[in-house]
N, C-alpha and C positions, 0 to 999 in steps of 0.2 A: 428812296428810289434806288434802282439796281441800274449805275452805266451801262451801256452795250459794251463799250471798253472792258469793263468787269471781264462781262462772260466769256469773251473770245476766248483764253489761256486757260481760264478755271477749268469752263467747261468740256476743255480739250485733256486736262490733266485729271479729272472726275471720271471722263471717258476712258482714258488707259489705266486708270484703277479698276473701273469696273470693269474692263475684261480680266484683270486678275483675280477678281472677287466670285467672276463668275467660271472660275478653273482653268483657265488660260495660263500655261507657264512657258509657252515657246515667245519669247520677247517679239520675233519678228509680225506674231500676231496682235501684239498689243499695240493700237492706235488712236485719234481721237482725231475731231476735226480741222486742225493743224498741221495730222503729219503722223507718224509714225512714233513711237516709245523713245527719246535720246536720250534719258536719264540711265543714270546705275541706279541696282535695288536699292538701295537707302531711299529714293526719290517715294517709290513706290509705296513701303511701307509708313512713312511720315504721311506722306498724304491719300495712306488707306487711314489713319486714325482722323484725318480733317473730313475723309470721305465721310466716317458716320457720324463725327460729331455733329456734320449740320444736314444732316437726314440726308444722305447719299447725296451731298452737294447740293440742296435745291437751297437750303437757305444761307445765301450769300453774304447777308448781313454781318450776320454772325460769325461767315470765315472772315469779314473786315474786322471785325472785332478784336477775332484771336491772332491777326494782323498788326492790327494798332497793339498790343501787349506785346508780339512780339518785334516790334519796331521799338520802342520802350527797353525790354529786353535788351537788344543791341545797344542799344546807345547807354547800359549801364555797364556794357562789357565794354565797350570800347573806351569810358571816360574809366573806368579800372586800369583800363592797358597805358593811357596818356596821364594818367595819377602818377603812376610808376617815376615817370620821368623828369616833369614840371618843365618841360619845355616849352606848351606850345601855351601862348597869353589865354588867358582867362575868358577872353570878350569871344575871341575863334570860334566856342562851344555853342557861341549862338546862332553862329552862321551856321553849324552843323544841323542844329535841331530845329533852325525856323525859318531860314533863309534857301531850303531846296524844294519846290515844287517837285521837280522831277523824281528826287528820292520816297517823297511821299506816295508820289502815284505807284511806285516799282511796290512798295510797302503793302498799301492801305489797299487802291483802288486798284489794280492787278492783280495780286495776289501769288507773285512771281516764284519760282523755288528758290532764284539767286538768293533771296534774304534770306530765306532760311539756311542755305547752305554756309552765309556768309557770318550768322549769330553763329553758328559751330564752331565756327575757323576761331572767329573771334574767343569764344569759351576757350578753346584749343589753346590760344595766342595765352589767358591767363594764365591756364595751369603750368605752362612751359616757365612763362613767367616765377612761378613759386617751385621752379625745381621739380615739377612732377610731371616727367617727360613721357614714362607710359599711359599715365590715363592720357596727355595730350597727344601723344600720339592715338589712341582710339579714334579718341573724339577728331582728329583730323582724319583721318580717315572714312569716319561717317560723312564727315562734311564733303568729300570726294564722293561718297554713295551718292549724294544727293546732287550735287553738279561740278561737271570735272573742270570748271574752271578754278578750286580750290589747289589745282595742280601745278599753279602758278609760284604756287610757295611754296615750291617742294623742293626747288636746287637751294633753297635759302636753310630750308629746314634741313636738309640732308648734308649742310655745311657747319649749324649750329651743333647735328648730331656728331658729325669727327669731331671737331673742334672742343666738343663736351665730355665725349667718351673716346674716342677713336675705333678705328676699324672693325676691333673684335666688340668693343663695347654696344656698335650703334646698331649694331645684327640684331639682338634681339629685338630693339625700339620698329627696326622697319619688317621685322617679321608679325609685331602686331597689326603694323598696316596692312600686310596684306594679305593675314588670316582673318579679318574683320572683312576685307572683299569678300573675300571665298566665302564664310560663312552668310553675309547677307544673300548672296549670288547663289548659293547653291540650287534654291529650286529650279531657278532660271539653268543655271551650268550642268543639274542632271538630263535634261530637255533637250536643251540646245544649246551648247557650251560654245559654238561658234555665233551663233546669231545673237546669244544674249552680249559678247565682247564685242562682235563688230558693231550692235546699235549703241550699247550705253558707256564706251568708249572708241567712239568715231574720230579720227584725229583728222579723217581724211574728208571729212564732212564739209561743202558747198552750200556759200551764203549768200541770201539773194541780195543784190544790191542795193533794192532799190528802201534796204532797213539799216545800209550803212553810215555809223554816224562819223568814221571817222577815214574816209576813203574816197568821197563823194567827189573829191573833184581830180578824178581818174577816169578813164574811160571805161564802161564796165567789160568789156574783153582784155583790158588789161587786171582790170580788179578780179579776174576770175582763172587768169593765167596760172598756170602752175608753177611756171617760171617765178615768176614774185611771191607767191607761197611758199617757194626754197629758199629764195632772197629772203624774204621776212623772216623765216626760219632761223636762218644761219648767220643775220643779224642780231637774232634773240640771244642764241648759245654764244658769240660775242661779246654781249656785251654783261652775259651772266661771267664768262669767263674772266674778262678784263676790273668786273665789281671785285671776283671771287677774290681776286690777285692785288688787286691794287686799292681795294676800297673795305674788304671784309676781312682779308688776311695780312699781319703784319710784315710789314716791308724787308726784316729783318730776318724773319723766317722763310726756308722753303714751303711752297705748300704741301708737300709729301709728309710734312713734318705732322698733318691733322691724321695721317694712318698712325700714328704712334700710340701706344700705350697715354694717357695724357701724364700719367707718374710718372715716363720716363721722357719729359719735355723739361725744357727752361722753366723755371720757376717762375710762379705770375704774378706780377706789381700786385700789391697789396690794393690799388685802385681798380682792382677787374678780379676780385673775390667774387664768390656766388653770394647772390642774393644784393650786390653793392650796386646802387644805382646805373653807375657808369655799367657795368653788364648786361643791365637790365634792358637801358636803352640801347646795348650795342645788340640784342636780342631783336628787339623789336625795328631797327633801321633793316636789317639785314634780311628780316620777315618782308619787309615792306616793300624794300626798294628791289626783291626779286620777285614780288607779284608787280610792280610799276613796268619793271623790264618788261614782263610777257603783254601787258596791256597796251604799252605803247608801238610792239612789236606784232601785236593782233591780227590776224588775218579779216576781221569785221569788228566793230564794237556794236553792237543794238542798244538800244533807249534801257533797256533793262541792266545790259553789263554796267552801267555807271556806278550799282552797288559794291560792284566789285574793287574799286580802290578810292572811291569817294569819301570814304572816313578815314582813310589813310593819308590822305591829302594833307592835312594839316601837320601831320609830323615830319613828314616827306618835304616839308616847306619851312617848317621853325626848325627842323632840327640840325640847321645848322648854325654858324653863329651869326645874330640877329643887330644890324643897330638900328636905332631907332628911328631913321631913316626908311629902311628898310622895310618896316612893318607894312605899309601904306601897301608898296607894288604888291606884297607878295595877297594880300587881302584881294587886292585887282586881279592875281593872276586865278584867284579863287573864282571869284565874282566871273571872269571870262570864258573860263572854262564849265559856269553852272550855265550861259549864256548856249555857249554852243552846246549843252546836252540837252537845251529846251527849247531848240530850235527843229522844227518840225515841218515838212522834212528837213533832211539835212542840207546844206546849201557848198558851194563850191569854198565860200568865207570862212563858213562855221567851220568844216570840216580842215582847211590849213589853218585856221587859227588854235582850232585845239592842238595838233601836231605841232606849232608853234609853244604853245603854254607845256606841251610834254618836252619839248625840248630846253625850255629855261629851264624845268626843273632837272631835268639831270643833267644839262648842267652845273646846276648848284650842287647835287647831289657829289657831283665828279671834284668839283674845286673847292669845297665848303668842307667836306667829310675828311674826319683824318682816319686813318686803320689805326687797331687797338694797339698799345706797345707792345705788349707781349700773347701770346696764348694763354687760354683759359687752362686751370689745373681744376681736380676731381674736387667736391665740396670736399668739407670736414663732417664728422657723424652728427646725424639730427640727435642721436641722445646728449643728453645735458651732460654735462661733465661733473662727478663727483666732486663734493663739498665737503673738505674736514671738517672733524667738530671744531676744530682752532678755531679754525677761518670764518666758520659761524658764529 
């Protein structure tokens, strides 16, 4: 059987493929029955290849299908990225994979771009992981083609880049990101270079309320205020600020110090080498907890954005230090917070009790997290290092 739920979004994103299919490059005219084009071209061409794989979108199954694989997909990049570290328990990875209705539906039965855009990020998240900052940088980038909520981890990533390379070093990593734009965009930017930026990087874009999951118990002229749009704004940049300083960068250093050459910085504890656990995971908090920033700072959440920091969840909640006591709430605060995203609609409850479960955590995030002792220094050469015949 084919849900009605299914088709609402497929169908609407099958529609603004095939006006591209059928020679249409001015974005402003690509639409479907949802609404207008809001995606960047990455969007587009990913799901021009789903458009033929299942005969110009009629057969839906089969997009569930390469759905369900790539839900799979994800969850083998994401138990790669949480291998890294061995923080979060063992038992957590069930709740992930069998304990979210809601995640399965954004997956399987919707057929949403978030997931796709959010296995990219994820791929992105490994290769940073093993040291290989340009292709990750690519690959984050596409995952931006495809929906610009991947934009959430960009003051985090743009922090790991000084702090790795410094100023002159991190130029070239972010001039792949945004020659990988240009180049996707180009058909759309020779056409209409205004209309393809103002659709598929709308910043200024209005959300109807009545798909708000996490604002519901506001009035909706205040939820649509511009006023609180700034507010929420200026809260965000805040409180990326106050991580940047007090939770990502060491206490003992100036931050000015990550425009530095990193050879000509303090030498780095032997515990924060590249490729050394403790790095690893100071990688991926710092990933994490500046996509949490922007989500809980959100100007709307919909039923679908929950892919967006739901596998994050779990390290954003172990990864600080645990006793055994401890373990129970934080499983509850997991559990509460899949409560209100499968709460339909949203209710005045649901919607301050998640703002509640976002607030314990960064809390913890705030009191639990210590900053690195020192600055990160340039690896040592991937070649092996010569072996005398002696020493053989």
């Amino acid at each position: 059987r084919r849900p009605a739920d299914t088709e609402i979004d497929w169908k609407a994103y099958m529609q603004e493929v095939e006006g591209f299919v059928n020679g249409t490059l001015d974005y402003t005219q690509l639409k479907g029955d949802t609404g207008p084009l809001v995606y960047p071209a990455g969007f587009v061409y990913i799901f021009l290849g789903l458009y033929y794989a299942t005969g110009r979108g009629s057969d839906i199954r089969l997009a569930q299908y390469l759905f369900a694989g790539l839900y799979l997909l994800n969850l083998l990049l994401v138990f790669r990225i949480y291998c890294r570290t061995s923080k979060v328990p063992p038992y957590v990875f069930f709740f992930m994979c069998c304990a979210s209705y809601r995640i399965h539906s954004i997956f399987v039965l919707r057929l949403f771009n978030d997931p796709v855009a959010m296995a990219i990020l994820f791929l992105a998240i490994n290769l940073f992981l093993e040291e290989r900052w340009s292709w990750g940088c690519l690959l984050f980038s596409l995952a931006v083609s495809v929906k610009m909520n991947i934009l959430l981890f960009a003051p985090g990533l743009l922090f790991l880049l000084l702090q790795r390379f410094g100023l002159l070093g991190c130029i070239p990593k972010l001039c792949i990101c945004v020659l990988l734009q240009v180049v996707l965009g180009l058909p759309f930017l020779l056409v209409n270079p205004v209309g393809y930026l103002t659709r598929s990087f709308d910043l200024g874009r209005q959300f109807q309320f009545k798909w708000t999951v996490n604002w519901r118990f506001l009035p909706e002229e205040v939820f649509q205020n511009r006023v609180f749009h700034a507010a929420l704004l200026l809260a965000h940049l805040a409180g990326l600020g106050l991580f940047a300083l007090h939770r990502w960068q060491s206490s003992k250093e100036n931050i000015l110090t990550l425009l530095k050459d990193p050879a000509k910085r303090k030498p780095a504890s032997p515990r924060l080498t590249v490729n050394n656990i403790l790095w690893q995971a100071w990688i991926i908090f710092i990933l994490f907890s500046s996509n949490f920033l922007g989500v809980c700072c959100s100007r709307s959440l919909h039923y679908q954005f929950y892919v967006w920091y739901f596998h994050t969840l779990p390290y954003l909640l172990w990864c600080t230090p645990t006793t055994k006591l401890a373990h129970m709430p934080k499983v509850l605060l997991l559990g509460v917070i899949e409560l209100c995203w499968n709460t339909y609609p949203s209710t005045v409850c649901s919607s301050l009790s998640l703002h509640i479960c976002h607030g314990l955590i960064l809390l913890q995030l705030w009191y639990g997290t210590a900053p690195p002792p020192v600055s990160h220094t340039p690896p040592p050469s991937r070649k092996p290092t010569a072996v005398s015949k002696k020493a053989q």
